[in-house]
C-alpha positions as CSV (number, residue, x, y, z in Angstrom):
1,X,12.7,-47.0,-15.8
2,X,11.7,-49.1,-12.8
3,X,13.8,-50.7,-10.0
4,X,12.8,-53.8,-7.6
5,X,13.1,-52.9,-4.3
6,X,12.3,-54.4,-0.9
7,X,8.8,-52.8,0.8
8,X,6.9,-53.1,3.9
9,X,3.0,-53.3,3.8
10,X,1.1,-52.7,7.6
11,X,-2.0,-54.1,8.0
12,X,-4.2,-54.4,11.4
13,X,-5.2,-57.4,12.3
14,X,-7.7,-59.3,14.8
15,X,-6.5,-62.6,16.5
16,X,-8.5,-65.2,18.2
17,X,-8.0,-65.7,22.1
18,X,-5.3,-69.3,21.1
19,X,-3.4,-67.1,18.6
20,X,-3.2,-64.0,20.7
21,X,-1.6,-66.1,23.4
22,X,0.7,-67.8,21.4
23,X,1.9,-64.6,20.3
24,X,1.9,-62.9,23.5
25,X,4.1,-66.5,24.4
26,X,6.5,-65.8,21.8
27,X,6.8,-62.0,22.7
28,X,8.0,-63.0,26.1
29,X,10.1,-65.5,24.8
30,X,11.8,-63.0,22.5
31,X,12.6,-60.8,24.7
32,X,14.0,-63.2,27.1
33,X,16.6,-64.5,24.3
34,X,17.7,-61.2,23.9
35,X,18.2,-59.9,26.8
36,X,19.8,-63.2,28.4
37,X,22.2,-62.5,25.0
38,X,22.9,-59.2,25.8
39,X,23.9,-60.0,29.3
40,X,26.1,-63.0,27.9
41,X,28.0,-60.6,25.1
42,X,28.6,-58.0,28.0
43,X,30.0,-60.0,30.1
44,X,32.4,-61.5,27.8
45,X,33.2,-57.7,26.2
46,X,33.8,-56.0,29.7
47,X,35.4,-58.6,31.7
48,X,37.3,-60.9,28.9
49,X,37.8,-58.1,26.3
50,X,36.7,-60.5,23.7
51,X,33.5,-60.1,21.5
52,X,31.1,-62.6,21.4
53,X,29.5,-63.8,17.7
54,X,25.9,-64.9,16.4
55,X,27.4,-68.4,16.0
56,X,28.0,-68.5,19.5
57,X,24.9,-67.2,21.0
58,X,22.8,-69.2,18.4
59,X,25.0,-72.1,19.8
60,X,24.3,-70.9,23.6
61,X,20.6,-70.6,22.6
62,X,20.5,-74.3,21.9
63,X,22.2,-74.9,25.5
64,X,19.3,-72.9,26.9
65,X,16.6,-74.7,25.5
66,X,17.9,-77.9,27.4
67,X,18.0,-76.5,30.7
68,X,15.1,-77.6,33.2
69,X,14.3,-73.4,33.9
70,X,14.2,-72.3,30.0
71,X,12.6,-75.7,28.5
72,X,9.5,-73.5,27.9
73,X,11.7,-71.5,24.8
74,X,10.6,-74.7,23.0
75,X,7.5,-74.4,23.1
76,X,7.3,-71.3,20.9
77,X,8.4,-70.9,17.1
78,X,12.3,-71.0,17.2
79,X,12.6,-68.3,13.9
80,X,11.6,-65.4,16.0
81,X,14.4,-66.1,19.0
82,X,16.7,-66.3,16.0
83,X,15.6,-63.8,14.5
84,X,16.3,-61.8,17.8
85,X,19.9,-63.5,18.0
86,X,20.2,-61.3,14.9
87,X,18.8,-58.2,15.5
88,X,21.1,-58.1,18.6
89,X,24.3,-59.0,16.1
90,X,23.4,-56.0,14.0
91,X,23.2,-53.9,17.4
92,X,26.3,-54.5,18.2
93,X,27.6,-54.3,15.0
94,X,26.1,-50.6,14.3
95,X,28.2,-50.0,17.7
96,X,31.6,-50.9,17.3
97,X,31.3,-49.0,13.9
98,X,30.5,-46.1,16.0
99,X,26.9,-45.7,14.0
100,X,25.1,-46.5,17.3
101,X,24.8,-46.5,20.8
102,X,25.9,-49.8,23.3
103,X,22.8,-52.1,22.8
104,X,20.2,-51.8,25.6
105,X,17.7,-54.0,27.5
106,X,14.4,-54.7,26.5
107,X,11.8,-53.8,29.0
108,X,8.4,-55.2,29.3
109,X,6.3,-52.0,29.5
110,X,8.6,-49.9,27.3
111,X,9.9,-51.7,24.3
112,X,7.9,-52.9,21.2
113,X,6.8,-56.0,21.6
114,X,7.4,-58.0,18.0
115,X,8.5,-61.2,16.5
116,X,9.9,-61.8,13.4
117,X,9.3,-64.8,11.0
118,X,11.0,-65.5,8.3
119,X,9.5,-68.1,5.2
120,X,10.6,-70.9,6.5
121,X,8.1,-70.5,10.0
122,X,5.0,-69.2,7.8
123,X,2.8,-70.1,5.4
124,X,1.4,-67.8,2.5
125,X,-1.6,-69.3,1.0
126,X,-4.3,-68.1,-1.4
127,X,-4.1,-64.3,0.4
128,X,-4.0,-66.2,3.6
129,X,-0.8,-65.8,5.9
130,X,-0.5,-68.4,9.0
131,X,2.0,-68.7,11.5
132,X,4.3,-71.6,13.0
133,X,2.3,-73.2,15.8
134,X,-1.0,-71.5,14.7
135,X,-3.3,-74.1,13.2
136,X,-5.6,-71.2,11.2
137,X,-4.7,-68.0,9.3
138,X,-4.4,-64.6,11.0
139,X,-7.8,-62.3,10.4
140,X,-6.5,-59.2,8.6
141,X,-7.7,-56.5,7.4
142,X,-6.5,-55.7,3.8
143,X,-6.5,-51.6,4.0
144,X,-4.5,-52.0,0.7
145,X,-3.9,-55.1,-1.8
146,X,-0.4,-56.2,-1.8
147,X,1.3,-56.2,-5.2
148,X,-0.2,-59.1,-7.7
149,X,2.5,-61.8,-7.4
150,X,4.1,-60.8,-4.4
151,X,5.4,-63.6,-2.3
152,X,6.6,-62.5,1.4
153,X,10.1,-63.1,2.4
154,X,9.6,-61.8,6.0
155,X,6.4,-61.1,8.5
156,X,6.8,-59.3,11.3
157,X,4.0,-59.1,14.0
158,X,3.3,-56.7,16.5
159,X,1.2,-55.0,19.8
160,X,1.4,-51.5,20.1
161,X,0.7,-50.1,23.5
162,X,-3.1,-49.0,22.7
163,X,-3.4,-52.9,22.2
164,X,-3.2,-53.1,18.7
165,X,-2.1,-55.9,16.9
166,X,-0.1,-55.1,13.3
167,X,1.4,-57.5,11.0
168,X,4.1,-56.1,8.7
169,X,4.6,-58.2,5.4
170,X,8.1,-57.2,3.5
171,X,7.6,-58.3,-0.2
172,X,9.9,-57.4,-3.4
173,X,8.1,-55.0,-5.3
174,X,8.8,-53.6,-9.1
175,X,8.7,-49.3,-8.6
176,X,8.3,-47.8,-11.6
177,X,10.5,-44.2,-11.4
178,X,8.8,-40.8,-12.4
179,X,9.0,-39.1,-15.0
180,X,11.6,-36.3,-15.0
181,X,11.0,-32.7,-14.4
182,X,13.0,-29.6,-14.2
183,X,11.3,-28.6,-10.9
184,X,13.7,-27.9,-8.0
185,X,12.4,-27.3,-4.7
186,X,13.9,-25.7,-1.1
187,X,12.6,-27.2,1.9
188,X,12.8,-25.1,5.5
189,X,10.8,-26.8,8.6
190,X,9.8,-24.7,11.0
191,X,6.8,-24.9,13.7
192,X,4.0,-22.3,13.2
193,X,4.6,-23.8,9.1
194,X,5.5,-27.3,8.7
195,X,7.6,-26.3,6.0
196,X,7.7,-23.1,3.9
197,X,9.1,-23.6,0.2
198,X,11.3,-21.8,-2.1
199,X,8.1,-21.0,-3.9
200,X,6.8,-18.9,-1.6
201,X,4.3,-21.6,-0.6
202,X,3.8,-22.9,3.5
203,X,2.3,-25.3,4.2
204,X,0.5,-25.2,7.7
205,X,1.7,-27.6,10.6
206,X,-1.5,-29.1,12.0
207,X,0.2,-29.8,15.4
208,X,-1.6,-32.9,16.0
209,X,-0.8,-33.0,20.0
210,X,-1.8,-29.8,20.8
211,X,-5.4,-30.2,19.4
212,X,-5.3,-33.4,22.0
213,X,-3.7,-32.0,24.4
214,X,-6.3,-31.3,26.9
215,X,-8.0,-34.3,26.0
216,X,-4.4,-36.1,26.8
217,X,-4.3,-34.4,29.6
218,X,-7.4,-35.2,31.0
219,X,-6.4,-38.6,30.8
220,X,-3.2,-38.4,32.5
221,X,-4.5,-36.9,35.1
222,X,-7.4,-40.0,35.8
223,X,-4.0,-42.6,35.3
224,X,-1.9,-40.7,38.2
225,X,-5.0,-41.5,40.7
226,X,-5.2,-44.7,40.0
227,X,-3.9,-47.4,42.2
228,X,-0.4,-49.3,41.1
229,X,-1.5,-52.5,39.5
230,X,-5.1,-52.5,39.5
231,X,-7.5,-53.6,36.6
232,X,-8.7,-49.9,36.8
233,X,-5.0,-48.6,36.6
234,X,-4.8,-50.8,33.0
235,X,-8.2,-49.2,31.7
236,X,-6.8,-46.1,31.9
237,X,-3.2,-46.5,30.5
238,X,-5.1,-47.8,27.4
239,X,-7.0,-45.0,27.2
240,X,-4.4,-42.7,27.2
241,X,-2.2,-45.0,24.7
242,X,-5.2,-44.5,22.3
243,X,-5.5,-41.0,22.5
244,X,-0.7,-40.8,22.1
245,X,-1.8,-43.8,18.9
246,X,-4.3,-41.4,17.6
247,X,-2.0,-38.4,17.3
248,X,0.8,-40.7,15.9
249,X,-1.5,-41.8,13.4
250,X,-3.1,-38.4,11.8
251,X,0.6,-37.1,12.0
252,X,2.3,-39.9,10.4
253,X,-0.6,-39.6,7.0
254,X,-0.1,-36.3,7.0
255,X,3.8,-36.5,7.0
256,X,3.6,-39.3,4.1
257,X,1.0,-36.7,2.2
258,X,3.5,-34.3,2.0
259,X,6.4,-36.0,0.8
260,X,4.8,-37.5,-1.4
261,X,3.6,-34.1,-3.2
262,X,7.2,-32.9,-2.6
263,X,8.7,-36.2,-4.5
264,X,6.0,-36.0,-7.2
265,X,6.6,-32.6,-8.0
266,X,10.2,-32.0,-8.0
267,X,13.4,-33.2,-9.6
268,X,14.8,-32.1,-7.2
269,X,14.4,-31.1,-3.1
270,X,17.0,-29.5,-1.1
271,X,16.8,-29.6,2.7
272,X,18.5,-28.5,6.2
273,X,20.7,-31.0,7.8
274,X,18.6,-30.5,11.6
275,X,19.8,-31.2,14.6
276,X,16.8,-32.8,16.1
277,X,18.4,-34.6,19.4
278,X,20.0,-30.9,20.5
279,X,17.4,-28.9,19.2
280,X,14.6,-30.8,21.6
281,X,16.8,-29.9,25.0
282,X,15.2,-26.3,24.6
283,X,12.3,-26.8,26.7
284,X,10.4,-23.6,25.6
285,X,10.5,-25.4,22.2
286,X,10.7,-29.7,22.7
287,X,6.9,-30.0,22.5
288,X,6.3,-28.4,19.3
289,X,9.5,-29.7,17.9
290,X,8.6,-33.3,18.6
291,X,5.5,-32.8,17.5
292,X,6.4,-31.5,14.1
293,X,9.0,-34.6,13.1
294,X,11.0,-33.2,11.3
295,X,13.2,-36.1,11.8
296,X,10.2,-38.2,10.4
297,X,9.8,-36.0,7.4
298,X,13.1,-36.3,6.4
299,X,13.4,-40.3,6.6
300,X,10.6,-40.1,4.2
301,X,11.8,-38.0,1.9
302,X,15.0,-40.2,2.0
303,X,13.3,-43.5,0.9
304,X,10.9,-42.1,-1.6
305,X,13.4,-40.0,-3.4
306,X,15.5,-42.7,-3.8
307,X,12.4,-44.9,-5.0
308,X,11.1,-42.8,-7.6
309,X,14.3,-41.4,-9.3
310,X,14.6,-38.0,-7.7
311,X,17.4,-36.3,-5.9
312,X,17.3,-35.6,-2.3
313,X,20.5,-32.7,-1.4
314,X,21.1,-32.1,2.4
315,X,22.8,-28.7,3.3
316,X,25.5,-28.7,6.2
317,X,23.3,-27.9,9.6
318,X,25.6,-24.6,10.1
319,X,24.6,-22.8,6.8
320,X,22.9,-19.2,8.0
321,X,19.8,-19.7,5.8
322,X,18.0,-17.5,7.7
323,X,20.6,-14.5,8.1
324,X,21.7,-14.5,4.5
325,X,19.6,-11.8,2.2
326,X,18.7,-14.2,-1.0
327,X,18.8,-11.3,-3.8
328,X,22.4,-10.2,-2.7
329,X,24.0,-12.5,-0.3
330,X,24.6,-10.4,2.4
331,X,24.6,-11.3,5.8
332,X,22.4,-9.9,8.8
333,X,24.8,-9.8,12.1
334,X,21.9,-11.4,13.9
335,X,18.5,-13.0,13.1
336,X,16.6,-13.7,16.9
337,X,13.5,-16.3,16.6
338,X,10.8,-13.1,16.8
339,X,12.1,-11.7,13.8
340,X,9.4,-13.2,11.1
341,X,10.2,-10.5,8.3
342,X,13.4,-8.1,7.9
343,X,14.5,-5.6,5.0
344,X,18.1,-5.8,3.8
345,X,20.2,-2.7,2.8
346,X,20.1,-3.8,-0.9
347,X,16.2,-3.4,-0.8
348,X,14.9,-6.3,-0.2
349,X,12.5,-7.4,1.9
350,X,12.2,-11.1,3.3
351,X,9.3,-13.7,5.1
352,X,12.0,-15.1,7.0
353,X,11.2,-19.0,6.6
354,X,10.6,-17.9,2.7
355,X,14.1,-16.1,2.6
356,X,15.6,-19.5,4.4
357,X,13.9,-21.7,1.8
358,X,15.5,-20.0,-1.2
359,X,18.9,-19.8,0.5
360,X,18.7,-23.7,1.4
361,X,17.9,-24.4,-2.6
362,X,20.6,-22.0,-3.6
363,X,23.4,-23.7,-1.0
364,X,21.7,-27.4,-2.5
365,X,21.9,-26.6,-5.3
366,X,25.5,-25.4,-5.7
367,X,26.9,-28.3,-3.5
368,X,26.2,-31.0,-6.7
């Protein structure tokens, strides 16, 4: 059985001087448009009451443009400040639905700088991909084919802080779902152990950031003496971009190696409803935490169990996994962090990330 569904391929790619202006242009010019939105739709929520639609500020865009001090918003591709006008809506949608926070500014330094094109302000040509108002095809490099046939409906192009430059192509691809099995698995993140199965299996966490930490550190430490806005200021906030893009990089392959053995494996995988957003205020802990992501781990099991025909169960966030005895059910009074192993009165005795693992795929398990 196979199902179409919509993917994302990320490749690097290499721009000349004329294209990696124009895109820097457009960058700028995105950000404006949404921002200047943002301010428009605030006003008219907080002192009229009245929310304000994509018709209008797509309408109000147009305005802009023909004003002597934004002229220079025609000079770039129009798609991507549309595109923006969007991505704003769907802000503010995700808000009054109460799925999101109220939309915030984008900053120079902090946000992602992107634009999105859509088919009608690129063209896809013999493996070639060229922009609107780029007169030759972006230089990438092709780290993985794209599917045979597949035609891009959307390109999104990027600069990360290291400087950077990624193009994401979104295409409609045909996955073919695995084959079943009658393997079930339990699923318990932790820190010292990534996760640790029901199986018995862990599966070591190769905290990324701590083996760069000094490293990292190092270069912090040569960014904090240098001067506010010198060239020698920006040479060393890249450097230390590289080393934060580095660590994001091993961690996320790693992350996506997992998964992927956990999806291929089992039917089935239960796991823990975490509360990462609470859980990173304990500052004895934060570090680790964030550098374990779980959060991560869990949006890719979420996408690839859905993609390959398996079952993904979540268990409610206050189930005592780690207090309840798996061979008889009772419950410990109290089960402090230190504790790593612990005896029951039935017998038993428990690894206590094992124990939580085989509680979590028992409670999965019985919520179907």
């Amino acid at each position: 059985m196979a199902q179409i569904v919509k993917r994302a391929y990320k490749y690097r790619f290499y721009p000349t001087p004329e294209q990696a202006e124009e895109l820097l242009r457009t960058f700028g010019c995105v950000r404006l448009v949404y921002n200047k939105a943002l301010e428009e739709r605030t006003r008219a929520y907080t002192q009229e009451g009245r929310r304000v639609s994509y018709v209008e500020t797509s309408a109000a865009l147009t305005q802009w443009k023909r004003t002597p001090e934004l002229a220079f918003l025609n000079e770039v591709s129009s798609v991507p400040l549309q595109q923006a006008l969007r991505h704003l809506q769907a802000a503010f949608a995700n808000f009054f639905a109460k799925r999101a926070k109220y939309p915030t500014f984008k900053s120079k330094k902090k946000s992602r700088a992107s634009a999105e094109y859509t088919r009608s302000a690129f063209r896809w040509r013999d493996g070639q991909l060229t922009l609107a108002k780029m007169s030759e095809p972006l230089r990438i490099v092709w780290s993985r084919p794209l599917p045979e046939g597949a035609q891009p409906s959307t390109v999104t192009v990027s600069r990360d802080a290291a400087g950077r430059w990624f193009v994401s192509i979104l295409v409609e691809e045909t996955i073919r779902q695995l084959d079943p099995t009658d393997n079930r698995v339990g699923v318990d993140a932790g820190i010292s152990a990534l996760v640790t199965l029901s199986t018995g299996e862990k599966i070591t966490n190769p905290k990324h950031e701590r083996r760069d930490r000094r490293k990292l550190a190092k270069a912090q430490r040569a960014l904090a003496r240098k001067a506010k806005g010198s060239a020698n200021r920006e040479k060393a906030r890249l450097k230390v971009a590289r080393i934060y893009a580095r660590i994001t990089d091993r961690r996320r392959d790693f992350l996506h190696k997992v998964t992927t053995r956990l999806v291929r494996e089992n039917q089935t995988v239960v796991i823990e409803d975490l509360t990462v957003r609470n859980m990173v205020k304990n500052r004895s802990l934060a570090r680790a935490i964030s550098d374990a992501s779980w959060r991560e781990l869990r949006g890719m099991l979420e996408y690839k169990t859905a993609w390959y025909g398996r079952e993904l169960v979540v268990v409610d966030r206050w189930f005592p996994s780690s207090k309840l005895c798996s061979a008889c059910g009772e419950l410990a009074e109290s089960m402090p962090l230190n504790v790593r192993e612990w005896a029951c009165s039935c017998g038993a005795a428990h690894d206590r990330d094992v124990n939580a693992a085989r509680n979590i795929l028992a409670a999965g398990l019985a919520e179907r």
